[in-house]
N, C-alpha and C positions, 0 to 999 in steps of 0.2 A: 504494500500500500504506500502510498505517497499520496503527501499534502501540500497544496501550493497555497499560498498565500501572499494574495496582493495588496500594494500600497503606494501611495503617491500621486493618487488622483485629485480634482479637485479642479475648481473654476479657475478662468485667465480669460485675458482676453485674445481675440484675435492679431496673431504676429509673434504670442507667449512663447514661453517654453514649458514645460512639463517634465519632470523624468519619473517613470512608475521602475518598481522594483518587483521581484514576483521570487519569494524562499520557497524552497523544494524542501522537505523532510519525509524523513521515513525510513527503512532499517538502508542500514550500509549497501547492502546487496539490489535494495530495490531504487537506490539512487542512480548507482554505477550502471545501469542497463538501462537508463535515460538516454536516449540517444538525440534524440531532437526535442528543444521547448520552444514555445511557439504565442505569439500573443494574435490575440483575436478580440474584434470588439461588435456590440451590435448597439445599433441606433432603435427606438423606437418606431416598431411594426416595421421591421426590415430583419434578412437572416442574418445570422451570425457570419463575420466577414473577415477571412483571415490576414493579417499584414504584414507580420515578420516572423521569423523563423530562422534558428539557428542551430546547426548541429554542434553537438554540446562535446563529441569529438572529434572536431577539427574548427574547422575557418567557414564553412556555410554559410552562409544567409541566403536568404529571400524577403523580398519585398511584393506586397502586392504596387500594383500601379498609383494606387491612389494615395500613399507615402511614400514612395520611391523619392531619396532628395532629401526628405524634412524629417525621417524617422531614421534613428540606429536602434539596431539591435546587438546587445552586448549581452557577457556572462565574465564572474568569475570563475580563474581556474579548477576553483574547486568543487565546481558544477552543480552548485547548488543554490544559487542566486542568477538570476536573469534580467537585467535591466532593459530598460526601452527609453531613451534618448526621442524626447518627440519637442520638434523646433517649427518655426512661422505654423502655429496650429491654424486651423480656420474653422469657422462656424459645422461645418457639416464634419469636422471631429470629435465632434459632440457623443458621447454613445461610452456605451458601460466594456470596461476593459477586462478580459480576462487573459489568465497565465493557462499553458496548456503543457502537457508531459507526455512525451511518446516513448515506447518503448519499439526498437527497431526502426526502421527507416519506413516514415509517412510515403507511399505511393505520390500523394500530394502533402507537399509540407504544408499548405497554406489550406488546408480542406481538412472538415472537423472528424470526420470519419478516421483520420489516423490518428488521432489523440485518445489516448484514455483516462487521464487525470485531467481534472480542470480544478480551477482557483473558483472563490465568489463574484469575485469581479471586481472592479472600481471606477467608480464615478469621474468622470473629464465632462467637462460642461466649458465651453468655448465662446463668447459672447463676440459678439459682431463692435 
């Protein structure tokens, strides 16, 4: 089992910066078979939309389209913290942020189907 848990959400205005954090815990054995974490957000009556993704060993990322530029995706090395660097937000980044956990390589890193851990999420609210 693993537990992710997010933080570092919260209002700003348009042009802000943001950084969310997202802690992985759970026994030694079920960390280290993380292989990909992944953040996902969803907006108000809209699906869940994946945006960043990184394999947690090696250099990977992905970006969906609609952050490519204004988000990083980061970890540290001891694979159990994941940060999201999110810069010039704008209005329609508005939407509840979750952390994701895969174990073995997501077919689609950015698609919820290859996750099996998820965080509660956190609040980013982005004013015009």
């Amino acid at each position: 089992q693993v537990q992710l848990v997010e933080s570092g959400g919260g209002s700003v205005q348009a042009g802000g910066s943001l950084r969310l954090s997202c802690a992985a815990s759970g026994t030694a054995y079920s960390i280290n078979v993380i292989n990909y974490m992944a953040w996902f957000r969803q907006a108000p009556g809209k699906e869940r939309e994946g945006i960043a993704a990184i394999s947690t060993y090696g250099t990977d990322t992905h970006y969906s389209d609609s952050v490519k530029g204004r988000f990083t995706i980061s970890q540290v090395s001891a694979k159990n913290t994941v940060y999201l660097q999110m810069d010039s937000l704008k209005p329609e980044d508005t939407a509840k942020y979750y952390c994701a956990a895969a174990f073995g390589y997501p077919p689609d890193t950015l698609s919820t189907p290859g996750y099996k851990y998820w965080g509660q999420g956190t609040q980013v609210t982005v004013s015009s």
